[in-house]
LOVOZA-203716 format. One record per atom (N, C-alpha, C): residue in one letter; x, y, z. Coordinates in steps of 0.001 Angstrom, whole numbers, plus 500000, padded with zeros to 6 digits. Layout:
N
AXYZ/...
This chain:
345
X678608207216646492/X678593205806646084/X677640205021646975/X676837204133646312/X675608203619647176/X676886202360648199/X676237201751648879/X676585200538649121/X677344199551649299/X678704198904649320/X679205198103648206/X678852196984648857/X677815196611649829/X677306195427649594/X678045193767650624/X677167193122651160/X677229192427652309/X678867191020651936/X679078191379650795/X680119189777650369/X681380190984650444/X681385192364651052/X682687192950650730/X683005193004651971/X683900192207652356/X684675192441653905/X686115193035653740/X686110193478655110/X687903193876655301/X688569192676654826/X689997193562654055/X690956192144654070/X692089193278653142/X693157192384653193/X694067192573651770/X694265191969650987/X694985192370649927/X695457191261648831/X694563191332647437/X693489191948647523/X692082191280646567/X692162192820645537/X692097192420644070/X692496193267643698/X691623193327642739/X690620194697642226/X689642195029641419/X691058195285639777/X689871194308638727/X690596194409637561/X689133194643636687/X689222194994635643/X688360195788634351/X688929195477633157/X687838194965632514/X688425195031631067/X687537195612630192/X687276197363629892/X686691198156629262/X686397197773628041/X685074197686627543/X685379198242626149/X684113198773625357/X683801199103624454/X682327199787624008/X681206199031623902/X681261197718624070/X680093197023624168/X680091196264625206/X680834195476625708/X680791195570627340/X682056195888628189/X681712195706629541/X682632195821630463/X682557194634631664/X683604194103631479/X684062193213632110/X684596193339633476/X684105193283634777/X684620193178636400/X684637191569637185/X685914192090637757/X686280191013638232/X687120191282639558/X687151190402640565/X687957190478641641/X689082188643641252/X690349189693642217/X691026188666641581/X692172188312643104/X692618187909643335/X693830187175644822/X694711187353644358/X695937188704644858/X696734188927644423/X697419187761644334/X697625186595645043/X698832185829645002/X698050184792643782/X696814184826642998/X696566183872642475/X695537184599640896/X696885185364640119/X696104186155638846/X695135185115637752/X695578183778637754/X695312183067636781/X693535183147636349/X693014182841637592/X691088182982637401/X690852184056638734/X689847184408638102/X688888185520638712/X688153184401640051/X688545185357641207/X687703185024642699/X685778185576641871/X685768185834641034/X684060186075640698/X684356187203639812/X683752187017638689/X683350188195637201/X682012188223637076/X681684189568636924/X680581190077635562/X681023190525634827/X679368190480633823/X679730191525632662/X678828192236632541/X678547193771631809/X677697194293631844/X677821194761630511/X676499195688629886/X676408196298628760/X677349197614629215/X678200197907628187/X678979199426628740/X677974200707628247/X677351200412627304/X676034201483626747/X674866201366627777/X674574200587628988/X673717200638629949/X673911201543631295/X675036201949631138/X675201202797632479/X675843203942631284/X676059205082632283/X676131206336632328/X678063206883632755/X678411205524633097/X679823205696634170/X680417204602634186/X682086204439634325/X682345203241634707/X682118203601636141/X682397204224637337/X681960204001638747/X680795203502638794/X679832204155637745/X678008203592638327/X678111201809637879/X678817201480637250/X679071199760636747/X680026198775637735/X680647200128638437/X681731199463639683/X680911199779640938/X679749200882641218/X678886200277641822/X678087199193642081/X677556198937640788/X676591198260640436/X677001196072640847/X678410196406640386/X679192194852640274/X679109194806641865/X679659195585642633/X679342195300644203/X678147195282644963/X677380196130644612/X675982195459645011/X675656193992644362/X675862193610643352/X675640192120642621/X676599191256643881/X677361191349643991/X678244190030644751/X677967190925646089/X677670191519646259/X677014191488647929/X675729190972647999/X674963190999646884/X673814189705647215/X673530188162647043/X675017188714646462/X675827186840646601/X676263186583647664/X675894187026648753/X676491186984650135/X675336185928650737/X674330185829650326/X673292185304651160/X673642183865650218/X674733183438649457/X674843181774649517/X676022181882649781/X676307182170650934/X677621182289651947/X678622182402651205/X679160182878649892/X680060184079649460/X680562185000650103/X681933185327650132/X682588186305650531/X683937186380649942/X684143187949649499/X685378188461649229/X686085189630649761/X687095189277650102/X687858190630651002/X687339191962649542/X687662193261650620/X687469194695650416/X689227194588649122/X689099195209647914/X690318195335647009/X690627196237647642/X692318196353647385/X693372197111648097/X693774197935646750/X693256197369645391/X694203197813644077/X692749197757643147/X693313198402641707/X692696198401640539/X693355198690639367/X693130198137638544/X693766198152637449/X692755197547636394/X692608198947635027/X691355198476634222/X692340198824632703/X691618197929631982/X692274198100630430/X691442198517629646/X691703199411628874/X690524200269628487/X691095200561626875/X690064200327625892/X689821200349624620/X690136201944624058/X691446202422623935/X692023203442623599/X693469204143624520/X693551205128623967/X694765205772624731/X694363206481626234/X695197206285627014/X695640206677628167/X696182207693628266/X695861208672629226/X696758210187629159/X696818210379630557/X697496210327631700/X697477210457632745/X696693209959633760/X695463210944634344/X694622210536635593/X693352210061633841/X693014210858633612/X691816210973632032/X692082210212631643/X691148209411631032/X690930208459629766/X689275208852629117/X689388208700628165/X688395209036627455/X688442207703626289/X686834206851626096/X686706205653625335/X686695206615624240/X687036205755623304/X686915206118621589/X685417205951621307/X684555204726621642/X683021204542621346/X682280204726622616/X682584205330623278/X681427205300624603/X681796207288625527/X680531207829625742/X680241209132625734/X681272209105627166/X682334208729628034/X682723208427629040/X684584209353629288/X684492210275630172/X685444210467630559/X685938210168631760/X686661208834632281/X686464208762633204/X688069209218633939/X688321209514634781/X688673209845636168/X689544208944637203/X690451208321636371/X691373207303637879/X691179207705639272/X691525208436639672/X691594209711640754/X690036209738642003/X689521210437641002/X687907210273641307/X687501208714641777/X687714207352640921/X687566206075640963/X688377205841642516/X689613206174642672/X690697205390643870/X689790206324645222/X689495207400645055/X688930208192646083/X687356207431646581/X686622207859645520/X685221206928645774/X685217205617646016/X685683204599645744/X686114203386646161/X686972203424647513/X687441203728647880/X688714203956648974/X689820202660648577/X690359203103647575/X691414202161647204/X693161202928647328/X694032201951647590/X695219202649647685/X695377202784646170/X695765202035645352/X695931202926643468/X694661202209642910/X694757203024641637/X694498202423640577/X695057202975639374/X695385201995638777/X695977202027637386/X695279201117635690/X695549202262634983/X694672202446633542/X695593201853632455/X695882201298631838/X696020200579630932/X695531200745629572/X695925200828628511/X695435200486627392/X695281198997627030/X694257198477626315/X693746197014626436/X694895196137625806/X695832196569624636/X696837195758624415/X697800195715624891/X697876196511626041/X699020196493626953/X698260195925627910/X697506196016628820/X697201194710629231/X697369193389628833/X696811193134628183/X697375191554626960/X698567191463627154/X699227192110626852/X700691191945627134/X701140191636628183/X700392192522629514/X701226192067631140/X700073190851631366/X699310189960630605/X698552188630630640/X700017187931630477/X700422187806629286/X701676187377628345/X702489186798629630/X702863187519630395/X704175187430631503/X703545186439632451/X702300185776632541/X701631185382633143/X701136183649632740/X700852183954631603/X700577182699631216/X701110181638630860/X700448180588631407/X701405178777631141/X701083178405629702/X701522177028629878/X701522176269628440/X700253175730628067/X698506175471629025/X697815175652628489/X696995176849628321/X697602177973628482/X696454178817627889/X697339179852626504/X698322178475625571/X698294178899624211/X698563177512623450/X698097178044622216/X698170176706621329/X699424177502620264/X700435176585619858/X701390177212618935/X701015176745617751/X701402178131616977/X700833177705615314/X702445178009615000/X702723177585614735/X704512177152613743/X706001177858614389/X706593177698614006/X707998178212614401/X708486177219615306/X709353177609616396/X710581177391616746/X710401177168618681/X711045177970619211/X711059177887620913/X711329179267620689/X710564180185622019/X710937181257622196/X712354181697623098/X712705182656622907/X714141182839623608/X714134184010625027/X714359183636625933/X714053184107627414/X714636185556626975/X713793186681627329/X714288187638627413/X714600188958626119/X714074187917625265/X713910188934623447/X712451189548623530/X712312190588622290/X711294191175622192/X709844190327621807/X709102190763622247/X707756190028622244/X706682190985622131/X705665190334620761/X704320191035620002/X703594191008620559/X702540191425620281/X700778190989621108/X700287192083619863/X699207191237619134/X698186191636617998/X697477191034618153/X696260191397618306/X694551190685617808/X693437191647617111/X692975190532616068/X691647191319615724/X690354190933616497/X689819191624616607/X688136191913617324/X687193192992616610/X686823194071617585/X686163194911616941/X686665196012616343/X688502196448616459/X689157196468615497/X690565195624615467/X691945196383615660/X693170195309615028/X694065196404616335/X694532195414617456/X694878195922618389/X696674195514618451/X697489196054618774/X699163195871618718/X699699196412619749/X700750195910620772/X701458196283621287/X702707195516621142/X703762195949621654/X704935194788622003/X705770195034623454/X706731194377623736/X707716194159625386/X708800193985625088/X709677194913625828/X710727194522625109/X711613194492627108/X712704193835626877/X713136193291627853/X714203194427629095/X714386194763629908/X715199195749630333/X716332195327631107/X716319193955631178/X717407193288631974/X716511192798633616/X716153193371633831/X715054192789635014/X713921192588634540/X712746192975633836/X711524192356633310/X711113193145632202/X710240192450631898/X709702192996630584/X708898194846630535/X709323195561629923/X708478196800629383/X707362196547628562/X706247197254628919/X705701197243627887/X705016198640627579/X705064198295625735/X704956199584624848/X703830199462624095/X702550200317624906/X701411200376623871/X701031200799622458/X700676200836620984/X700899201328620179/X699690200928619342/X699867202110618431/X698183202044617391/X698615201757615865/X699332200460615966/X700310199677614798/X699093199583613962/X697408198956614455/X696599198787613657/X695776199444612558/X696657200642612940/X696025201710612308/X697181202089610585/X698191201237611217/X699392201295609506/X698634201121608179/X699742201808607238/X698827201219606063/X698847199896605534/X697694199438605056/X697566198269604288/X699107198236603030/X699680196975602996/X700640197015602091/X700470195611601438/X699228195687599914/X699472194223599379/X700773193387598895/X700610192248598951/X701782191808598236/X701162190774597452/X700414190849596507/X699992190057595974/X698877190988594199/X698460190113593112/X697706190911592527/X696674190877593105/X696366190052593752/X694864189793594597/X694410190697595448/X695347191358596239/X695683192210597355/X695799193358596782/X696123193659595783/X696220194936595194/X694463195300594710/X693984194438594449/X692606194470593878/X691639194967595475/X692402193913596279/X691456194117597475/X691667195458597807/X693077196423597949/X693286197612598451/X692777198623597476/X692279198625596071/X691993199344595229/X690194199277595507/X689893198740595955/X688477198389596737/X688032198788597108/X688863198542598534/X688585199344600060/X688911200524599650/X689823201762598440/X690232202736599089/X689491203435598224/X688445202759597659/X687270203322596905/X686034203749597889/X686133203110598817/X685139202721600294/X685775203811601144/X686658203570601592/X687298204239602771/X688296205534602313/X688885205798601184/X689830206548600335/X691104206335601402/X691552205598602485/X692797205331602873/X692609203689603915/X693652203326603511/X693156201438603857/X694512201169605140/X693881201411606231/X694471200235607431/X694329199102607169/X695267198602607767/X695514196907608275/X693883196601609129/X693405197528609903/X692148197101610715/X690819197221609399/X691259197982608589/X689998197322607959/X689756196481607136/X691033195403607305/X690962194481606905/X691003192973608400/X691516193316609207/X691775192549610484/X691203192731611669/X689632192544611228/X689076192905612417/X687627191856612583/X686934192450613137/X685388191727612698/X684552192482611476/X684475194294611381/X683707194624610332/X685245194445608909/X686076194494609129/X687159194398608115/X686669192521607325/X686531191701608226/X685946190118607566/X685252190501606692/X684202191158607056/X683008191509606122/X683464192261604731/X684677193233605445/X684692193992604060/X685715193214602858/X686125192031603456/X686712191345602497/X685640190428601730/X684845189517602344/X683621189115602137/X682408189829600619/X682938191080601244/X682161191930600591/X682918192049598898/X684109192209598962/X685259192337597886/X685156190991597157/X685031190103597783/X685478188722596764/X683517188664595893/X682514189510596807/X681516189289596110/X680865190219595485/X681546191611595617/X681266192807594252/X682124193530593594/X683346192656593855/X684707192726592748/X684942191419592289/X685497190701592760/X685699189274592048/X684749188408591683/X683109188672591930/X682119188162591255/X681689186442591342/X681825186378593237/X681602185276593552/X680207185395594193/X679640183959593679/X677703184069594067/X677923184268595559/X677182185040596121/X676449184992596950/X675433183685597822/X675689183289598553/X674210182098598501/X673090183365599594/X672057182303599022/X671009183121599617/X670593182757601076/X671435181541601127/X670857181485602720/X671697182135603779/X673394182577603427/X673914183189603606/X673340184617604114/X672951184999603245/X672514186656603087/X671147186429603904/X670730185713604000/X669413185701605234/X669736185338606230/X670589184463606935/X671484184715608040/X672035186325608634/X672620186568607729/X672861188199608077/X672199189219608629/X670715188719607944/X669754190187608107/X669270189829609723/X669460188760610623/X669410188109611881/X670593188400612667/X671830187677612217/X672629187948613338/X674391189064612547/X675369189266613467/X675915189664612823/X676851189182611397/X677065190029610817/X677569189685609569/X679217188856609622/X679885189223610689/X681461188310610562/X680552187149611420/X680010187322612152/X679702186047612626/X679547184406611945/X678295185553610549/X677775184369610088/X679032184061609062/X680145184518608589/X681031184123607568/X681915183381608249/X682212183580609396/X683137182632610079/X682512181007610105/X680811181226610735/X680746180136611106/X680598179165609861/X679630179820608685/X680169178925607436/X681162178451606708/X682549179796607063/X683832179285606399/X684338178092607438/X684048177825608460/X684591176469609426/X683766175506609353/X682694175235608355/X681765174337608175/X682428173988607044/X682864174874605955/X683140174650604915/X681460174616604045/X680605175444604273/X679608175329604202/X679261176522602322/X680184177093602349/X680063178015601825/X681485178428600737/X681610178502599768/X682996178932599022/X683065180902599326/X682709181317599192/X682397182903599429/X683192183203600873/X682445182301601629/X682722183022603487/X684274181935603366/X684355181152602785/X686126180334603064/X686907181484602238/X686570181697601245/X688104182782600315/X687961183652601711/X686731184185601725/X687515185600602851/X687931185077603984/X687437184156604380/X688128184107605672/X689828183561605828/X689769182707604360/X690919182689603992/X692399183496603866/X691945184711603196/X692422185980602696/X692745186970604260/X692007186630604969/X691778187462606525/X693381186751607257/X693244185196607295/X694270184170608006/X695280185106607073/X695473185224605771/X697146185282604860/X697358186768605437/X696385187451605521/X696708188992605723/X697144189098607385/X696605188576608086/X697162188257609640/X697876187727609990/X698483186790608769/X699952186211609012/X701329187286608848/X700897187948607461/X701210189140606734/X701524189870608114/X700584190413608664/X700970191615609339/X701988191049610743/X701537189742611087/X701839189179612500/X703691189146612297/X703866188956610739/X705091188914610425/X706040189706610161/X705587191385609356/X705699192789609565/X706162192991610953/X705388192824611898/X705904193187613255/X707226192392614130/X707036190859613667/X708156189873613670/X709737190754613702/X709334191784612412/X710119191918611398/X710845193126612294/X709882193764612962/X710423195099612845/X710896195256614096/X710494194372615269/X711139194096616531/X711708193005616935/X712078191937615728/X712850191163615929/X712510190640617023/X711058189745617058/X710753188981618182/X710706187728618092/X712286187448619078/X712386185884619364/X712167185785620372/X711626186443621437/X710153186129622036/X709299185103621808/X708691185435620276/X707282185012620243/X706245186240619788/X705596186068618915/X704682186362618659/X703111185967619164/X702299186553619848/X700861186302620666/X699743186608619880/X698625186367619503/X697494186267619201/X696231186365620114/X695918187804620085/X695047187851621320/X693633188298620634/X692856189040621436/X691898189377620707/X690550188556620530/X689241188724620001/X688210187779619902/X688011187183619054/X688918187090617677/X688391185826616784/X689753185346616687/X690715185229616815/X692408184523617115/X691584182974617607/X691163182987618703/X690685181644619487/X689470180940618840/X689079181456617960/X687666180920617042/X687834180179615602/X689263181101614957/X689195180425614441/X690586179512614164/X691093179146615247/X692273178477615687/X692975177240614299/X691403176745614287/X692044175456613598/X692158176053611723/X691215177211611280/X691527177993610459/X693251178392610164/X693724178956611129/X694697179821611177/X695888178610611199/X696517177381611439/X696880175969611695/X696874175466610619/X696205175866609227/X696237175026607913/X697155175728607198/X697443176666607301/X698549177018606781/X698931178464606496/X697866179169605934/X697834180343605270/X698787182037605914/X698173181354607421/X698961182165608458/X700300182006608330/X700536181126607835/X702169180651608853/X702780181206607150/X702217181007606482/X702966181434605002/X703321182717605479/X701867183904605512/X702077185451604890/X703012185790605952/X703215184767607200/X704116185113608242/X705459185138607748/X705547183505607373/X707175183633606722/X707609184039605701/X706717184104605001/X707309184488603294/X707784186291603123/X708779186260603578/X709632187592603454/X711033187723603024/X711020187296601743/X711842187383600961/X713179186712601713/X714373187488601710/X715767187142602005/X715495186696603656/X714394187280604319/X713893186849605917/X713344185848606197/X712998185428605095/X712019184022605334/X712399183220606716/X713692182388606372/X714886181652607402/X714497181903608778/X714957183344608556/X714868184135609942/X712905183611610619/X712372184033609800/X711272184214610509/X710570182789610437/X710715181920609581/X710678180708610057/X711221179846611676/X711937180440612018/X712004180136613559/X711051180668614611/X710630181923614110/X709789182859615185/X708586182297615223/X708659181687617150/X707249181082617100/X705908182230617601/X705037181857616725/X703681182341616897/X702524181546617439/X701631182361618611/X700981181310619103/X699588182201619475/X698565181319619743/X697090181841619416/X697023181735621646/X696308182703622355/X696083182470623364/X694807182161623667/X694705181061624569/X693345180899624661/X693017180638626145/X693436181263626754/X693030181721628388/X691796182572627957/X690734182732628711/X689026182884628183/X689078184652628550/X690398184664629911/X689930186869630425/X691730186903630219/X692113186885629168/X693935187853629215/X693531189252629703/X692382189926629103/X692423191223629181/X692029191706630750/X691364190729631405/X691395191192632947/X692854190583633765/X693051189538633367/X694501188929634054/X695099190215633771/X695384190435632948/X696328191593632442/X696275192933633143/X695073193517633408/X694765194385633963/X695145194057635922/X694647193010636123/X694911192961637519/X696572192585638034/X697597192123636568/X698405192064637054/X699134193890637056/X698669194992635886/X699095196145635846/X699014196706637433/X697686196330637814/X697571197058639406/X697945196447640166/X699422195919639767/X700048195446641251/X701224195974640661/X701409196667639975/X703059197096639199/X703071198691639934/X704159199080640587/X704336200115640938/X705072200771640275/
């Protein structure tokens, strides 16, 4: 390991957190007694290095030449990284990135007393135990109840789920690949959309509909099944930047009828599922909203559509009309989260 660079002094307390994922990677040092903001973050391309160590090199040489505008951070005692797939012991291996990396190898080369690996929605989750009243906005229901089961779902670059459930001293948490269930319409509309996709895909997750390329593929459905124009300035936007991008930002302009149904249809189906899970762990908790478009399109998700496919469950409705659901909008859950895992023994 080269270096780690003139801003790393002796100390305790200071604890290396990561938030993995195939397009970047997120480092941060954090004060054990103070998880809320990062003592200093980067980010890097995760397809630019070869390693997460060569990127946990790399972040310490960066803030050791932040040393020369009199910066300084104690030497981390801990680590804890959340990483975009399953966890199997010391190994983790990314789902999109050529990377097997090595806990073990990492605590040794670093000279750290642990480090601990995480899956990214279980991180989110040990964020959850962490966060105050501004870093969520509530979209409907009730008050949560100290000590019941509690969700964590977001879509991004796909449809991520875990939940916590309580043990009498603190919360557990249980990582899980819920996003991967099958699609279940409840609607004729929805039946059209799943007869679609399973023409595309021949078997239809919830993520390929609740995600960022899943936007698109609804997008795509309302405009070579249901036979809505296209605009053309739309479709030249696209060939520039990415494709959920540009449907979001026109469906919140209201700029566009095409990019509002889907993005529309995206809110009812994420209420849908946010409420499925409601359902199945009975969380008067609370339901969480994590993930990278939850916080984007906030005031989207607040008009209503969400809070329907949430409650509308037949003889449950009642029930799940109390269960509050709420969008988080703290800017790093997934490193809070991670740096609070590497302090859990």
């Amino acid at each position: 390991m080269r270096s780690s660079g003139a801003a790393i002094l002796g100390g305790q307390g200071t604890i290396l957190a990561g938030d993995i994922g195939g397009t970047n990677t997120r480092l941060a040092l954090f004060e054990a007694g103070n998880l809320r903001e990062p003592l200093v973050m980067k980010v890097y391309g995760s397809g630019d290095y070869e390693s997460l160590l060569t990127i946990i090199n790399t972040f310490f040489e960066d803030i050791g030449a932040e040393s020369e505008g009199g910066k300084s951070w104690a030497k981390p005692t801990r680590a804890g990284f959340g990483v975009a797939g399953p966890v199997n012991g010391n190994l983790v291996k990314l789902t999109n990135l050529p990377w097997v990396i090595d806990s073990e190898r990492i605590r040794q080369r670093i000279g750290l007393e642990k480090v601990t690996f995480v899956n990214d929605f279980a991180a989110n989750c040990y964020a959850v135990t962490r966060l105050g009243p501004e870093d969520l906005r509530q979209i409907g229901g009730g008050d949560t109840v100290e000590g019941q089961p509690i969700a964590v779902l977001g879509a991004g670059t796909g449809l991520g789920e875990a939940f916590m459930i309580h043990d009498g001293r603190d919360y557990l948490v249980v990582p899980s690949e819920g996003g991967h269930t099958d699609f279940a319409p409840r609607n004729t509309l929805e039946i059209r959309l799943l007869e679609f996709l399973t023409k595309r895909f021949g078997r239809v997750s919830y993520e390929r509909i609740l995600s960022g390329p899943g936007l698109v593929n609804v997008y795509e459905f309302f405009r070579d099944s249901e036979r809505l124009a296209e605009s053309g300035a739309v479709r030249e936007e696209m060939r520039n930047e990415d494709s959920g991008v540009v449907i979001t930002r026109n469906a919140l302009k209201r700029s566009d009828t095409l990019c509002e149904r889907a993005l529309d249809l995206f809110c009812a189906v994420y209420g849908a599922e946010a409420g499925n899970l409601a359902l199945k762990l009975l969380t008067k908790g609370g339901v969480f909203l994590a993930g990278g478009i939850a916080a984007k399109i906030i005031e989207r998700l607040d008009e209503g559509a969400f809070r329907h496919g949430f409650e509308t469950k037949g003889r449950y409705t009642s029930f799940l009309e109390g269960i509050p659901t709420y969008v988080i909008v703290h800017p790093q859950p997934g490193l809070m989260g991670a740096a609070v895992a590497a302090l859990r023994d």
